[in-house]
N, C-alpha and C positions, 0 to 999 in steps of 0.2 A: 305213821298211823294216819288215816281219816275216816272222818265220819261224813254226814249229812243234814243238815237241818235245810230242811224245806228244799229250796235250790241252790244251797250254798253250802260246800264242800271247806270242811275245817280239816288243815291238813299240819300236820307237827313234823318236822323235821329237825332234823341236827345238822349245823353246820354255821357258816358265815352269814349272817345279814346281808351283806354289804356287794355280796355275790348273785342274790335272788333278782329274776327277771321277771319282778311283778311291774302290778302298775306304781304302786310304792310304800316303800320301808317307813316303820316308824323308828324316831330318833327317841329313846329314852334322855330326853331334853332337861337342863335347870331352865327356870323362870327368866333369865337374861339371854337365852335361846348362843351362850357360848359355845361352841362344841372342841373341847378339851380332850377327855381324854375319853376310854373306854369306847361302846358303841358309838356313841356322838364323833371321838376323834380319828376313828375306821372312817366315817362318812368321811368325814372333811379330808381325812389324808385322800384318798380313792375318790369322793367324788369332785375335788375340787372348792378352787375359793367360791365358787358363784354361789354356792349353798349356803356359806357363812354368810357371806354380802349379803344374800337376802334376809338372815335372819337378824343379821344386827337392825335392818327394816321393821321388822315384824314385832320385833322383845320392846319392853318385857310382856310375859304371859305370867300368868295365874298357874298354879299346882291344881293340873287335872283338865286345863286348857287344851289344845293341840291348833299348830296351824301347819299349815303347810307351804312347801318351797321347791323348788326346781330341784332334778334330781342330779344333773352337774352331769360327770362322767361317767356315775356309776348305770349299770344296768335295768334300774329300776328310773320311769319316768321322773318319779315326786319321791319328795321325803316329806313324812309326819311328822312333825316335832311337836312330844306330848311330852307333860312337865311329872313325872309322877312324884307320889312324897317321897320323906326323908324321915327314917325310921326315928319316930319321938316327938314328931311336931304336932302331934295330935291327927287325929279323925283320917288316918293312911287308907282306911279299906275304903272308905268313901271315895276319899280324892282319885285311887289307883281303879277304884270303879268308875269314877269320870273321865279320868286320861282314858282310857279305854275306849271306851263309849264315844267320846268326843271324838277321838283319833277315827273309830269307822263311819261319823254320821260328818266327820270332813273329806272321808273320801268317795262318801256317796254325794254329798255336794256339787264334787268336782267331776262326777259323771265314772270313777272309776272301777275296776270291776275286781282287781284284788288286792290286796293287801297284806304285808307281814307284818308281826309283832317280835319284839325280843322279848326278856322276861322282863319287863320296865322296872327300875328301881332295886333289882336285886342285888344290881353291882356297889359300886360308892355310898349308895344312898339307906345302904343295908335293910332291905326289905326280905324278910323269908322269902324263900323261895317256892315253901310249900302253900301259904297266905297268897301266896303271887299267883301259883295258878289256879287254885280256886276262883278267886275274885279277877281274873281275866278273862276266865273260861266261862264262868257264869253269865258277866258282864254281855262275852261274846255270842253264848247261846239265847240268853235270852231277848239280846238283838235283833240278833236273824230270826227268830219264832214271830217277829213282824215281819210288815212287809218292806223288802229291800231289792238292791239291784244287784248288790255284791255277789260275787259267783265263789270266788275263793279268800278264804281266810287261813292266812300259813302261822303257826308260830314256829318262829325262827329258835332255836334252841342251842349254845354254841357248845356246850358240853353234854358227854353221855347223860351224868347225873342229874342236871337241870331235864334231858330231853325225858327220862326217867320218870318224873317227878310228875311233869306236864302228859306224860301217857297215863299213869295213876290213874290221874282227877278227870281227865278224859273217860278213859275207863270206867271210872265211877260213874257217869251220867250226873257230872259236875255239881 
C-alpha cells in the first residue's frame, strides 16, 4: 500500500528490512546501541562489524534518541538506530512517538531522501503492535505535513499480521 502526503510517498510493505535499498534502515535499538538479537542482530549479522564498531562509539543513547551509523554491507547506505520503549517503563507512546520523529529529522539532517521503519519495540520489548502503528504513523504523517526533503517513507513489515495491522491505521487516515 501507499499513499501521499505532500511530496513524500509512505509505502508499507512486507518483507525483510535488512534487504531494502533505501538510503537507510532504522535499527529498533536498546540504549547501549548493542545489536543482539532480532531486527538489530539481521543488521549486524548481514551488514557486518563496522556497524557495531560504530555504535559501541555512539552508546549510550536515551529511549526515543536515534543516531545514525554506516550501513556496512547491507544495501541500504546508513542505519538509524532509535531506542524505542519497553512495555511498563512508563510514558511508551511518547517516547515511541520520539524514536520516531528523531529517526526521520536524523535523516533529513544527513541530506537523505528515504528511509524504512520496522514496527520498533513490538518484538522483545513487548509493545502492541496495534499502539505501534497508530503512534508511528501519526508521528510520520504529521511530519511530512511540514516541510521536508524526504521523498519516501517505507514501513518495513516482516509478517502478514503486522503488515495487516499497519494497512488498517493507514487506511484509517491514522
Amino acid at each position: 500500500m501507499e499513499t501521499r502526503i505532500n511530496n513524500t510517498i509512505i509505502e508499507l510493505i512486507q518483507g525483510d528490512i535488512t534487504e531494502l535499498e533505501t538510503d537507510a534502515i532504522v535499527n529498533a535499538a536498546n540504549g547501549q546501541l548493542v545489536m543482539g538479537g532480532g531486527v538489530a542482530g539481521a543488521i549486524r549479522r548481514k551488514g557486518g562489524g563496522d556497524i557495531q564498531a560504530e555504535c559501541d562509539r555512539k552508546s549510550p543513547i536515551s529511549v526515543g534518541q536515534a543516531v545514525i551509523t554506516t550501513g556496512g554491507k547491507l544495501r541500504a547506505r546508513y542505519v538509524i538506530h532509535a531506542v524505542g520503549p519497553r512495555m511498563g517503563e512508563g510514558d511508551e507512546d511518547e517516547k515511541l512517538k520520539n524514536a520516531t520523529l528523531n529517526s526521520l529529522r536524523v535523516a533529513e539532517e544527513n541530506g537523505l531522501a528515504s528511509i524504512a521503519f520496522p514496527a520498533v519495540s513490538t518484538g522483545i520489548f513487548g509493545y502492541p503492535i496495534e499502539r505501534c502503528a497508530k503512534i508511528m504513523l501519526d508521528a510520520t504523517t504529521g511530519y511530512l505535513k511540514g516541510e521536508t526533503a524526504l521523498e519516501r517513507v517505507i514501513f518495513c513489515l516482516y509478517d502478514k499480521a503486522a503488515y495487516d495491522v499497519f494497512d488498517d491505521q493507514l487506511d484509517s487516515g491514522c
